[in-house]
FIKOLZA-1660 file (N, C-alpha, C; in steps of 0.1 Angstrom, whole numbers, plus 5000, padded with zeros to 4 digits):
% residues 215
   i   px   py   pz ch aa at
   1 8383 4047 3697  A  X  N
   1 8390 4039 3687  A  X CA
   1 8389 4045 3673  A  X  C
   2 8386 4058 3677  A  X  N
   2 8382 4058 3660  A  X CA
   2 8392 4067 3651  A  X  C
   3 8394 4065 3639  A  X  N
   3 8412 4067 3636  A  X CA
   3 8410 4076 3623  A  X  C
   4 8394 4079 3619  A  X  N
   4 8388 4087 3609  A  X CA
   4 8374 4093 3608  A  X  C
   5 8372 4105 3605  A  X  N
   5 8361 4113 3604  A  X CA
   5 8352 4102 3595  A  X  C
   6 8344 4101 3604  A  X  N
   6 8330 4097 3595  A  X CA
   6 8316 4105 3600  A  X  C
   7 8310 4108 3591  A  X  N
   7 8297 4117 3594  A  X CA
   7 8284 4107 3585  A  X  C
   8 8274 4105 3594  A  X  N
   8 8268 4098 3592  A  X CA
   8 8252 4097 3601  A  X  C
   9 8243 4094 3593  A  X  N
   9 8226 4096 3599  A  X CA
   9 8224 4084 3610  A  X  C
  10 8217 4086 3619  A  X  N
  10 8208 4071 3624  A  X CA
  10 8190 4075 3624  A  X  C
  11 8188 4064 3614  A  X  N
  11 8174 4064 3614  A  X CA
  11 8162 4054 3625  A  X  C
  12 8160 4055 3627  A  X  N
  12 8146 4045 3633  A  X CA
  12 8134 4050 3639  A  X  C
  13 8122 4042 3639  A  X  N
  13 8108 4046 3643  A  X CA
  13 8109 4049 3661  A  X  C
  14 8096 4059 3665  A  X  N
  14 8102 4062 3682  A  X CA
  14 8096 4051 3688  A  X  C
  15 8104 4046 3693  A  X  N
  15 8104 4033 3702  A  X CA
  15 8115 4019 3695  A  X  C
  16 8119 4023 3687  A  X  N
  16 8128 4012 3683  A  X CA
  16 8142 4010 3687  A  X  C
  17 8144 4018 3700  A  X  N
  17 8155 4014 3707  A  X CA
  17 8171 4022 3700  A  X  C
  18 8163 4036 3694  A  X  N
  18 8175 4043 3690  A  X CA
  18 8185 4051 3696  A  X  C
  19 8179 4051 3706  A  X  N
  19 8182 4063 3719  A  X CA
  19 8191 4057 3722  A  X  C
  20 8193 4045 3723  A  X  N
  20 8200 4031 3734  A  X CA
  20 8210 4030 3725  A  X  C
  21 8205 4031 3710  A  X  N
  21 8220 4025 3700  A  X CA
  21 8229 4034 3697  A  X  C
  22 8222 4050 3699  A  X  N
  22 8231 4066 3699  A  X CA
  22 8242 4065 3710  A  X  C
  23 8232 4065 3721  A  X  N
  23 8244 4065 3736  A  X CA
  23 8258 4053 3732  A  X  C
  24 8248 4042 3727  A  X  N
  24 8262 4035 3727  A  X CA
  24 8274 4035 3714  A  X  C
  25 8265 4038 3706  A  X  N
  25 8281 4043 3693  A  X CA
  25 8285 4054 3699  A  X  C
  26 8279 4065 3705  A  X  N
  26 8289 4079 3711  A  X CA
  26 8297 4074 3720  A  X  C
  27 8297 4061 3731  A  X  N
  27 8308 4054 3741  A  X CA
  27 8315 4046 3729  A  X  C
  28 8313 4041 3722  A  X  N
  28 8323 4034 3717  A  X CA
  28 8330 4039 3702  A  X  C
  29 8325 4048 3697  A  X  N
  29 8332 4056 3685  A  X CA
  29 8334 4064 3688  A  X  C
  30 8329 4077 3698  A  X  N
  30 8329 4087 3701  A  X CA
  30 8326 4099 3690  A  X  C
  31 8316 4096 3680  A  X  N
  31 8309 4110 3673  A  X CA
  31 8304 4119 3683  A  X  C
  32 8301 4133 3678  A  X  N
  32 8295 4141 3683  A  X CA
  32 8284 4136 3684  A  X  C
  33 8271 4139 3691  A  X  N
  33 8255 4129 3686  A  X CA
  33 8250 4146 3688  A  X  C
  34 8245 4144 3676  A  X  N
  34 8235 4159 3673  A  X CA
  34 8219 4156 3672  A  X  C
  35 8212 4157 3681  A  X  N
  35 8199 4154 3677  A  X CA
  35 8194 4165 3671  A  X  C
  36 8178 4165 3664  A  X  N
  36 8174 4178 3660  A  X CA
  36 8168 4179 3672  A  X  C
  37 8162 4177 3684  A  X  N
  37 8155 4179 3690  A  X CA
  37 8163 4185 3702  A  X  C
  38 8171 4186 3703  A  X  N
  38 8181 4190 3715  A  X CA
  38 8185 4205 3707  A  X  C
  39 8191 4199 3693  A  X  N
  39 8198 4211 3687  A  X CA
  39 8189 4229 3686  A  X  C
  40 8174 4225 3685  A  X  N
  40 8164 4231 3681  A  X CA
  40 8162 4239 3693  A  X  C
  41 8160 4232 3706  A  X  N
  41 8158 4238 3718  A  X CA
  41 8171 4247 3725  A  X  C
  42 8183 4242 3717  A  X  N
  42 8196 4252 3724  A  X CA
  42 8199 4265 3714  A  X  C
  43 8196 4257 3702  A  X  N
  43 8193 4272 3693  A  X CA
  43 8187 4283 3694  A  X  C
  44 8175 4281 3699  A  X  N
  44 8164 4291 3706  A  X CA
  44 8167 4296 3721  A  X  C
  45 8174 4290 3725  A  X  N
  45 8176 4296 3740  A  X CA
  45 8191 4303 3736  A  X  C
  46 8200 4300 3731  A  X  N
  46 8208 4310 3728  A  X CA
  46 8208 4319 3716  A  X  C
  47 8196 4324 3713  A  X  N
  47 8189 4336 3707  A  X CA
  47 8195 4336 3691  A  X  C
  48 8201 4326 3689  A  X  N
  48 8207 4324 3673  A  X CA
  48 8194 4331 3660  A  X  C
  49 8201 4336 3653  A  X  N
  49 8192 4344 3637  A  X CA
  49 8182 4326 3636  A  X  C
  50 8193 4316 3636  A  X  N
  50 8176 4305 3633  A  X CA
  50 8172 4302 3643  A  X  C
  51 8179 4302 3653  A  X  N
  51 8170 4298 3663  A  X CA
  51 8155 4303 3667  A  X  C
  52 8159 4319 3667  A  X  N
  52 8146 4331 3670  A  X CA
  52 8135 4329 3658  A  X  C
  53 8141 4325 3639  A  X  N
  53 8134 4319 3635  A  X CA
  53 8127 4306 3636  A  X  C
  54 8134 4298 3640  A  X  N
  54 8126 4287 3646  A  X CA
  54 8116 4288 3656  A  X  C
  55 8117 4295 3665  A  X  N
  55 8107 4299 3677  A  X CA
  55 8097 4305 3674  A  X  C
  56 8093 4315 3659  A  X  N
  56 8080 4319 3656  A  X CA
  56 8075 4310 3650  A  X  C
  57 8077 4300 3651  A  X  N
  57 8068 4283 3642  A  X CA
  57 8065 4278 3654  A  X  C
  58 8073 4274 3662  A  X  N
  58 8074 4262 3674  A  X CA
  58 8063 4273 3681  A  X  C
  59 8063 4282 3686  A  X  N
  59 8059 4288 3692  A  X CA
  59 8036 4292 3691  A  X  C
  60 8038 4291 3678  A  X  N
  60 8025 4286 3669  A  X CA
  60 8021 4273 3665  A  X  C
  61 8030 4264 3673  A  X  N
  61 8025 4251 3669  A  X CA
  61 8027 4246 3655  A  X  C
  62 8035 4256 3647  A  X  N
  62 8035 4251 3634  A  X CA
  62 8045 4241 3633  A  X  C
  63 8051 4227 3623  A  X  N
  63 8063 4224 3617  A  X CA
  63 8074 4237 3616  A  X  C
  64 8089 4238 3621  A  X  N
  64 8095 4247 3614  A  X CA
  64 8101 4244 3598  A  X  C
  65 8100 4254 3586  A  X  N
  65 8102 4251 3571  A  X CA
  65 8119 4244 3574  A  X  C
  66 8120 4237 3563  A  X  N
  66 8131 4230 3561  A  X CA
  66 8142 4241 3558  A  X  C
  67 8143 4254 3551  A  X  N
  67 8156 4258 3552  A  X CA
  67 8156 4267 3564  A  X  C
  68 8153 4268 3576  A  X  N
  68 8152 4274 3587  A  X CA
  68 8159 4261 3596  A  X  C
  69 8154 4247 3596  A  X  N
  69 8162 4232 3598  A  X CA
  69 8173 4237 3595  A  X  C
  70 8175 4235 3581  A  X  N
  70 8190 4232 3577  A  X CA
  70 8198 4239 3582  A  X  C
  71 8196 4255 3587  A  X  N
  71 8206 4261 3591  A  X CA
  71 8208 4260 3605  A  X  C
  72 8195 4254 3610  A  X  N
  72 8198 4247 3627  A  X CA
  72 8209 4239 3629  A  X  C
  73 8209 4232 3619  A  X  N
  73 8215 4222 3621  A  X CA
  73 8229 4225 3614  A  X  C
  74 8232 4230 3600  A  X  N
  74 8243 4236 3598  A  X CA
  74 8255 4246 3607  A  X  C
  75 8243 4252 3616  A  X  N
  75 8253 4256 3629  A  X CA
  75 8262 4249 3635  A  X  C
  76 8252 4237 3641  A  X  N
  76 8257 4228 3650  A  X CA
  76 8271 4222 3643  A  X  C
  77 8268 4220 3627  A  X  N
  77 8279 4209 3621  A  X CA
  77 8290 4217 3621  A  X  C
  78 8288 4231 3617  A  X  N
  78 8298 4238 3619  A  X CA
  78 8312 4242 3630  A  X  C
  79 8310 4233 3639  A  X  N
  79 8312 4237 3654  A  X CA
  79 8321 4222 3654  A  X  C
  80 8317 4207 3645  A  X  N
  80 8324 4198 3644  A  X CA
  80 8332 4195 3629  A  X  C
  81 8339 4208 3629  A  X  N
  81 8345 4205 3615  A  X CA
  81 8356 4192 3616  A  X  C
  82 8364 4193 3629  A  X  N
  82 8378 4183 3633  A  X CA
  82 8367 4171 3638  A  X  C
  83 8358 4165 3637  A  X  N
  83 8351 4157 3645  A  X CA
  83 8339 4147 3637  A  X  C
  84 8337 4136 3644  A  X  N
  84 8331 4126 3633  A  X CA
  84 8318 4131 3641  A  X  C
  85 8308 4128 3633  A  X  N
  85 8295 4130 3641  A  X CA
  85 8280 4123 3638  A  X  C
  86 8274 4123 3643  A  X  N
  86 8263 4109 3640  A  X CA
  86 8249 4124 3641  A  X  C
  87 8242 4120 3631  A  X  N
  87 8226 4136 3629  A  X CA
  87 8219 4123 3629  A  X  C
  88 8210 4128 3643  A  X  N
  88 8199 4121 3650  A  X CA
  88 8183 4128 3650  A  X  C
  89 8177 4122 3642  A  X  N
  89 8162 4129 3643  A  X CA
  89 8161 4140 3631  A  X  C
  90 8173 4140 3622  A  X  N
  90 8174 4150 3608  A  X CA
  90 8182 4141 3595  A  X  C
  91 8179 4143 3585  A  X  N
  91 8165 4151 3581  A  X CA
  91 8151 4141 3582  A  X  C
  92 8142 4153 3580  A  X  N
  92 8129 4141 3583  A  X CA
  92 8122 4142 3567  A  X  C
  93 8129 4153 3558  A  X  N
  93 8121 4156 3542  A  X CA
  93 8129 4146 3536  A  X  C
  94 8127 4145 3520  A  X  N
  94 8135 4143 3509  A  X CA
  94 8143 4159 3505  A  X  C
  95 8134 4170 3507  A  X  N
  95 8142 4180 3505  A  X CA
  95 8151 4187 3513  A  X  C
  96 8146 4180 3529  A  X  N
  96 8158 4185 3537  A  X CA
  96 8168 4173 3539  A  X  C
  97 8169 4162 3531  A  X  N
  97 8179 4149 3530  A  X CA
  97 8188 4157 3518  A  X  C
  98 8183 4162 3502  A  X  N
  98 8188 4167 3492  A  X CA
  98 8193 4181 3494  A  X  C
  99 8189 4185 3505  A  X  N
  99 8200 4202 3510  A  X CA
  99 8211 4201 3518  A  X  C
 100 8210 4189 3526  A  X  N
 100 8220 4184 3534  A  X CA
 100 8230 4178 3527  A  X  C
 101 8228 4172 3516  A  X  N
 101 8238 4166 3511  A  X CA
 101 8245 4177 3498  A  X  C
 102 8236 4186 3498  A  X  N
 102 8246 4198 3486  A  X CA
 102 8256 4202 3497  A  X  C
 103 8256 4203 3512  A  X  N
 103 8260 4208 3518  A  X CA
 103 8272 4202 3528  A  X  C
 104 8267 4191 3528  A  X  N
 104 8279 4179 3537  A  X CA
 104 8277 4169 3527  A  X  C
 105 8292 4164 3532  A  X  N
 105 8294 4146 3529  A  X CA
 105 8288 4140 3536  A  X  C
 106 8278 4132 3534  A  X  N
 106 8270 4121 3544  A  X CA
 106 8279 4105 3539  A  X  C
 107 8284 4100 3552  A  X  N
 107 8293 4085 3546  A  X CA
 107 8281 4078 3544  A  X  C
 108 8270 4076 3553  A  X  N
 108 8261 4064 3552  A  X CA
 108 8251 4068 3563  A  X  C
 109 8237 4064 3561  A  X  N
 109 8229 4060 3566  A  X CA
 109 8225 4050 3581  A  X  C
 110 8226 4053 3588  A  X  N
 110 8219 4035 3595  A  X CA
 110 8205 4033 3601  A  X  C
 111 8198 4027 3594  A  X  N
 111 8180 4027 3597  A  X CA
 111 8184 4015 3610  A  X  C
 112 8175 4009 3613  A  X  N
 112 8167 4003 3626  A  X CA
 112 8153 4000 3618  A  X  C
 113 8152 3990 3616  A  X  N
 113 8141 3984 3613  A  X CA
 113 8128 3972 3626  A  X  C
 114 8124 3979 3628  A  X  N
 114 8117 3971 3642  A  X CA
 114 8105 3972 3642  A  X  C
 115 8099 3959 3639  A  X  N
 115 8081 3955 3636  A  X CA
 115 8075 3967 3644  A  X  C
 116 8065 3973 3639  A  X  N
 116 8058 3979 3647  A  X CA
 116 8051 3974 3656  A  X  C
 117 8045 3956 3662  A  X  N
 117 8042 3952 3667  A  X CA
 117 8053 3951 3681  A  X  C
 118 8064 3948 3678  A  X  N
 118 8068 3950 3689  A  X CA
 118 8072 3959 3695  A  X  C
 119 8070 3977 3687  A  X  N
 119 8071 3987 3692  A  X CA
 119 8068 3986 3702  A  X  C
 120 8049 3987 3695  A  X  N
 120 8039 3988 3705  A  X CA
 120 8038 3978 3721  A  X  C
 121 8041 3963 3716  A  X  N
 121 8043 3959 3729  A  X CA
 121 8053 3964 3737  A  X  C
 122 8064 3968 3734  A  X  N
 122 8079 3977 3743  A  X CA
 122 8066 3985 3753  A  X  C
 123 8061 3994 3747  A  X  N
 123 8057 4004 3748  A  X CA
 123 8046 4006 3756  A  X  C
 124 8028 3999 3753  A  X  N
 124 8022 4000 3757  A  X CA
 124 8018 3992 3774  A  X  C
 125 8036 3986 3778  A  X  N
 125 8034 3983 3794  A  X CA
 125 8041 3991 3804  A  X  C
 126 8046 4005 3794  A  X  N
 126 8053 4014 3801  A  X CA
 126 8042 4025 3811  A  X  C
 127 8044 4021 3828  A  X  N
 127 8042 4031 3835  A  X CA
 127 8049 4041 3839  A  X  C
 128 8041 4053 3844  A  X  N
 128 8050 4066 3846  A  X CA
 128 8046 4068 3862  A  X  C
 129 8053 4073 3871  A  X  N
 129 8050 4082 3881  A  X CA
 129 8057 4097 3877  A  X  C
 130 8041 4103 3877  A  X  N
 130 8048 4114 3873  A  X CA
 130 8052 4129 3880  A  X  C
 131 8048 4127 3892  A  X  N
 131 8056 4134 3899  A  X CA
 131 8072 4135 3899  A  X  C
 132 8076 4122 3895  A  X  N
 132 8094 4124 3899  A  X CA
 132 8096 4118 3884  A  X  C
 133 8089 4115 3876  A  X  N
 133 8093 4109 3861  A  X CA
 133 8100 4097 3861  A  X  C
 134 8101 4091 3871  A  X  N
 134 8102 4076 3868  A  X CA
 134 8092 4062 3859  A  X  C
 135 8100 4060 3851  A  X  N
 135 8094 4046 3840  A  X CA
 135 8097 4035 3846  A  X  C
 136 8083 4029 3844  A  X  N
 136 8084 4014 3847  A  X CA
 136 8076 4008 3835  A  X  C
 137 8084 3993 3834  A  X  N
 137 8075 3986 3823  A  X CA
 137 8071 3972 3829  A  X  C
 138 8058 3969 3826  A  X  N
 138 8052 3958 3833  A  X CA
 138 8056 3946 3827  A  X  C
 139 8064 3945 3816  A  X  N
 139 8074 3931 3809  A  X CA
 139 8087 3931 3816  A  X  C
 140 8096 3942 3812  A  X  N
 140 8108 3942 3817  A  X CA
 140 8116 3952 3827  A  X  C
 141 8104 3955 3832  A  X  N
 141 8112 3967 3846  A  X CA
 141 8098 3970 3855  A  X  C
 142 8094 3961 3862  A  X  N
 142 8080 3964 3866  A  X CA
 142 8082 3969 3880  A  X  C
 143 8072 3974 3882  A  X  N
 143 8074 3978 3901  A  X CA
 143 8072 3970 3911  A  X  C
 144 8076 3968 3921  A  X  N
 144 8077 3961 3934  A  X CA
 144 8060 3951 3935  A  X  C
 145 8053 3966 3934  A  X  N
 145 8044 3961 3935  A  X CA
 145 8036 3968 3928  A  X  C
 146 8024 3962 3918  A  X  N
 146 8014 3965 3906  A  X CA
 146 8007 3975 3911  A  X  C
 147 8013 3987 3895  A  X  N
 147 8004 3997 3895  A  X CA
 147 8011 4009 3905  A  X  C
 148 8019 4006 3917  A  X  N
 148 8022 4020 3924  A  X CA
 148 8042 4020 3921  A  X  C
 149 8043 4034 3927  A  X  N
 149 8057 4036 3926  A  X CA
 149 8066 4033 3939  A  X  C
 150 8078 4027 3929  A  X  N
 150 8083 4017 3944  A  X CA
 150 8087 4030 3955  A  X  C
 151 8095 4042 3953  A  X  N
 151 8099 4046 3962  A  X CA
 151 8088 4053 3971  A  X  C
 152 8073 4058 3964  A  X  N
 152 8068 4072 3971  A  X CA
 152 8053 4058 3974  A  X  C
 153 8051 4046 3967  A  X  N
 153 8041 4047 3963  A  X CA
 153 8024 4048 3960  A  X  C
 154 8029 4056 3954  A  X  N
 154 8014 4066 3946  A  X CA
 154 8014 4055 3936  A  X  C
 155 8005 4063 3930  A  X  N
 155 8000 4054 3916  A  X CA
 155 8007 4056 3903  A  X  C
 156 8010 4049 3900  A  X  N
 156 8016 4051 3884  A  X CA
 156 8001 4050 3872  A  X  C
 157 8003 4056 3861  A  X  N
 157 7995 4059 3851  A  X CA
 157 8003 4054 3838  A  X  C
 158 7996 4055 3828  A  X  N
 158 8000 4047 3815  A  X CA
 158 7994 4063 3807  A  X  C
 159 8004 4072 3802  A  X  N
 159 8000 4080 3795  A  X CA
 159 7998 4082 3782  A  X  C
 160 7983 4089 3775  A  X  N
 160 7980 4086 3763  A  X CA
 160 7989 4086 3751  A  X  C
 161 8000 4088 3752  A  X  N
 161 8010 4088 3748  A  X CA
 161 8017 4074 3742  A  X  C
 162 8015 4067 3753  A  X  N
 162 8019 4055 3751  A  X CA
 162 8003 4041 3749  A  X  C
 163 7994 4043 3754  A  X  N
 163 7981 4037 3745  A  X CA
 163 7986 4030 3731  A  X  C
 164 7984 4017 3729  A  X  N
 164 7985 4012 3718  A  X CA
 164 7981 4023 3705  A  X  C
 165 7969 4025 3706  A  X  N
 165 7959 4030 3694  A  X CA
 165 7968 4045 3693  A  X  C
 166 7977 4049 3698  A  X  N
 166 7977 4063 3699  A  X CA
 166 7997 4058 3691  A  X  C
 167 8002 4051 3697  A  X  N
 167 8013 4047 3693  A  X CA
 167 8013 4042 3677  A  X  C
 168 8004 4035 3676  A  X  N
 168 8004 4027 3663  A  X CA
 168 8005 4043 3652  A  X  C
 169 7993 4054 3655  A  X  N
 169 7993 4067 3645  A  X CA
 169 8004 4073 3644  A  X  C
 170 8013 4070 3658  A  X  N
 170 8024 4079 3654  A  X CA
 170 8032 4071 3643  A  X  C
 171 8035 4056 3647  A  X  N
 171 8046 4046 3636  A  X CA
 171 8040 4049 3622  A  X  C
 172 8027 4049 3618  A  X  N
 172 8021 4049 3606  A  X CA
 172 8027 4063 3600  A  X  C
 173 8024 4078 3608  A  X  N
 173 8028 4088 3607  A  X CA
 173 8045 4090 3599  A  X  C
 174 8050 4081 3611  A  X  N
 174 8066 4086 3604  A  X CA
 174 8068 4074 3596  A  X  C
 175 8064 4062 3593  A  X  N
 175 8064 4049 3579  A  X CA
 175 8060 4062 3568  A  X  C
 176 8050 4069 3570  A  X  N
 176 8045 4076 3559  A  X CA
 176 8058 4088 3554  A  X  C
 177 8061 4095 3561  A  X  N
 177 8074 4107 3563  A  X CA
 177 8089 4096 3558  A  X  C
 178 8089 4085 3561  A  X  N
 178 8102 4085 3560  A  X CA
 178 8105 4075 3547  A  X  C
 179 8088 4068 3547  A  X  N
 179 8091 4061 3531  A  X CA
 179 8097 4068 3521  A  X  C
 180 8096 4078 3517  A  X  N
 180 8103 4086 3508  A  X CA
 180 8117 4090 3511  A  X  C
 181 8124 4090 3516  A  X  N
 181 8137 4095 3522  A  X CA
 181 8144 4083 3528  A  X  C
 182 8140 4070 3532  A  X  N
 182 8144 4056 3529  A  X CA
 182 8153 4051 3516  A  X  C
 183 8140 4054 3505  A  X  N
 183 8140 4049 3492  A  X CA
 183 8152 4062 3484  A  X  C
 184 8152 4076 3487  A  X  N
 184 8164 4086 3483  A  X CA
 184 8179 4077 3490  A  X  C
 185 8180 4074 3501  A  X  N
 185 8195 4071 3504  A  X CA
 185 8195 4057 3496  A  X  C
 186 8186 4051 3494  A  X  N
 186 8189 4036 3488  A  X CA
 186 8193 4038 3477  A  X  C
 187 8191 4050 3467  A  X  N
 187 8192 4050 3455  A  X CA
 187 8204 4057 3453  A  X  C
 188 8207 4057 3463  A  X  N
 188 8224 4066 3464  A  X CA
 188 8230 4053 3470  A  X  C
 189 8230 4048 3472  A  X  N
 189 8235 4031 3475  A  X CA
 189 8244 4036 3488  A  X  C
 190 8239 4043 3500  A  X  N
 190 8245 4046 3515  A  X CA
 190 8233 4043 3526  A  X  C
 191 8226 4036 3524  A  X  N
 191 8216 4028 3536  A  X CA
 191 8222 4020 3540  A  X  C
 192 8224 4014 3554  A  X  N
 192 8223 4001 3558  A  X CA
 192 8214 4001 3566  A  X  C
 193 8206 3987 3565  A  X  N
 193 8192 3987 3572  A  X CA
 193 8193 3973 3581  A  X  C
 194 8194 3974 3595  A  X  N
 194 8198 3964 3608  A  X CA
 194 8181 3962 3611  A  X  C
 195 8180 3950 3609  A  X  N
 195 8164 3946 3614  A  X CA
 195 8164 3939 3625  A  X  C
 196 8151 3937 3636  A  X  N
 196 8153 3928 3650  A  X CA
 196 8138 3932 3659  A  X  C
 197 8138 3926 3668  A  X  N
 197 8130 3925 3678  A  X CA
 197 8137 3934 3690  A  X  C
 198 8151 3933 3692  A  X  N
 198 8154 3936 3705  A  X CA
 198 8168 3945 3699  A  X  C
 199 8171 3954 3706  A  X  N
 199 8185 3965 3707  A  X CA
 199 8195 3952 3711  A  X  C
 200 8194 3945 3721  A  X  N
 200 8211 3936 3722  A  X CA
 200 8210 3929 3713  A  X  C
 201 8201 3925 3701  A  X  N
 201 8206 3915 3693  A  X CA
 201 8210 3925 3683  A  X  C
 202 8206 3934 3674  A  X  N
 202 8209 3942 3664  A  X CA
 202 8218 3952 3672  A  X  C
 203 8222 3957 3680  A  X  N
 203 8236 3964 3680  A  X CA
 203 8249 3952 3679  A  X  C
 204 8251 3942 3680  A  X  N
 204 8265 3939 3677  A  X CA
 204 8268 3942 3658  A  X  C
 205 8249 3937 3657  A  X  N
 205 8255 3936 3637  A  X CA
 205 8257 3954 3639  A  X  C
 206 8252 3966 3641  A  X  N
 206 8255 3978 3640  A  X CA
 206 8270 3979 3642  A  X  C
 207 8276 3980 3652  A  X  N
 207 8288 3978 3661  A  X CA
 207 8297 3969 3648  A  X  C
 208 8296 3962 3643  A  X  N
 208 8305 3953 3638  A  X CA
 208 8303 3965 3622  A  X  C
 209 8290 3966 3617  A  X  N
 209 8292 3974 3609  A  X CA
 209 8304 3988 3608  A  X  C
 210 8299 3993 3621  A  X  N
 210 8304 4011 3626  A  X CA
 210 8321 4005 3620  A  X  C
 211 8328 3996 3631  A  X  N
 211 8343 3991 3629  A  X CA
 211 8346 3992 3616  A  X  C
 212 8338 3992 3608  A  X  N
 212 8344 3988 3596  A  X CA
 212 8349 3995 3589  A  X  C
 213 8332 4007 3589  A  X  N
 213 8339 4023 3587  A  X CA
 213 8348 4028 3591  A  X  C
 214 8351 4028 3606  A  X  N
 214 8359 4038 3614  A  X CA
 214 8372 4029 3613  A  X  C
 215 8376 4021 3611  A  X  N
 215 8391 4016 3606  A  X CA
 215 8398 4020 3595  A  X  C
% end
């Protein structure tokens, strides 16, 4: 449906149901969806000048620097000049928000605002079987029967990953990273910020927003 190039960010904390709101603006507007975290890993396996720089960082466990980013990602944009596209998981600086924009038109912003209490609850009833990587959640997708996996069942585990106490460091972590780069697009007056407890109640207001643009 979409009748105009728009290029534009989706922000939110990990577990706020962003993954769910990407897939579905790419079915229904059809942007390209560029994550950094996809883009980073195909960069490096197709031997790209940033890619191979990115891989002496990643490879040491370090952060890769922000203009080594930018050009990861300026690849990718390069490739959708005829094409609307949605940058997922970039930028995460104020400096790599203020390089990106000497560099592209950004139309707007869209955060996801979701309590971190109910991250953590999403979160901390998710089991794994991890032999075949199946997720189960003991609120709203539980297994047959508690604690094992329906098809093999073995035991499912709750990985430290997902631990309340271990989740909460990360939401604090990126609150900390993204307060500043929040408050940059606000002051450019291109944020919109969709608040909620649940993905089906805040995607129609997202959705109703996207229309608005892409008309």
């Amino acid at each position: 449906m979409a009748s105009k190039l728009v290029q534009f960010i989706l922000m939110g904390p990990p577990g706020s149901g962003k993954g769910t709101v990407a897939t579905r603006i790419v079915k229904k507007f059809g942007p390209a969806h560029l994550s950094s975290g996809d883009l980073l890993r195909s960069q490096m396996q197709a031997k790209t000048k940033a890619g191979l720089a990115a891989k002496e960082y990643v490879d040491q466990g370090q952060l890769v620097p922000d203009d080594i980013m930018i050009d990861l990602v300026q690849n990718e944009l390069n490739r959708t000049r005829n094409q609307s596209w949605l940058l997922d998981g970039f930028p995460r600086t104020t400096g790599q928000a203020d390089n990106l924009m000497k560099r592209e038109r950004i139309d707007f912003v869209v955060n996801l605002n979701v309590p971190f209490e109910t991250i953590i609850d999403r979160i901390k009833g998710r089991l794994v079987h991890l032999p075949s990587g199946r997720v189960y959640n003991t609120e709203f997708n539980p297994p047959k029967k508690h604690g094992t996996d329906d098809v093999t069942g073995e035991p499912l585990i709750q990985r430290d990953d997902d631990k309340p106490q271990t989740v909460l460091k990360r939401l604090k972590a990126y609150e900390n990273q993204t307060k500043p780069l929040l408050r940059f697009y606000s002051k450019l007056s291109i944020l919109h910020e969709f608040s909620g407890t649940e993905t089906n109640k805040i995607w129609p207001h997202v959705e109703l927003f996207l229309k608005s643009r892409y008309s």
